[in-house]
N, C-alpha and C positions, 0 to 999 in steps of 0.2 A: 288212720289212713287219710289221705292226701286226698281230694278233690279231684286232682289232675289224675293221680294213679285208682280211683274211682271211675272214673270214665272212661280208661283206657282198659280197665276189666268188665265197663258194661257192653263195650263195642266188641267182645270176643265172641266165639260162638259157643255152646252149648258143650259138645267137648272139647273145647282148649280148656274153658271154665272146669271139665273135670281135673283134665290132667294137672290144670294150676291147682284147685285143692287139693287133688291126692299131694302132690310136690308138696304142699305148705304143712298138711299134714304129718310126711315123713318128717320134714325140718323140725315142726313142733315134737315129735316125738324123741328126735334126737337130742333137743334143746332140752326136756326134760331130765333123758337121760344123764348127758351133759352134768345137770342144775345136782342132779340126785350124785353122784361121782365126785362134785365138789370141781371142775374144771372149768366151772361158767356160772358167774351169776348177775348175767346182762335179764333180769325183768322186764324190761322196756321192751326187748325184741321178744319177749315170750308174749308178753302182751298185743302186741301187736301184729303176733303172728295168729294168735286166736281172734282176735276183730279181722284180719285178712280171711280168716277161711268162713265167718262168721256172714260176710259179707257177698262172699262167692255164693255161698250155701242157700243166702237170699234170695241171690239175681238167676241161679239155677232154680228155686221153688218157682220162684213169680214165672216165670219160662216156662215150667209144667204147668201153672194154669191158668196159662193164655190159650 
C-alpha cells in the first residue's frame, strides 16, 4: 500500500474504516474463491488486499485505545 492511499484511509472516520474492511474483506473472499475455481490467479492483488485490510484493522485498534 501506497503512502498517499495510507493517508487517505487515516483521515476517514471510524465507520467508513468499517465499511472499507468489511468491502475489502468480501473482495478477498471472493478473490479466493475466484483463486480455488481456477478463474484468477493475480497473487499480487490477493496480497495486497490482506495488507489493505491488515492496515485498516490497525488504524481501527489504535482508535479503540486512544
Amino acid at each position: 500500500m501506497k503512502k498517499d492511499a495510507q493517508k487517505t484511509i487515516t483521515s476517514k472516520t471510524t465507520d467508513e474504516l468499517h465499511v472499507l474492511r468489511r468491502t475489502a474483506q468480501e473482495k478477498l473472499s471472493q478473490m479466493r474463491f475466484d483463486l480455488r475455481a481456477g478463474k484468477t490467479a493475480n497473487l499480487k492483488e490477493l496480497r495486497a488486499t490482506k495488507k489493505e485490510i491488515a492496515v485498516i484493522s490497525t488504524i481501527i485498534s489504535q482508535r479503540k485505545h486512544e
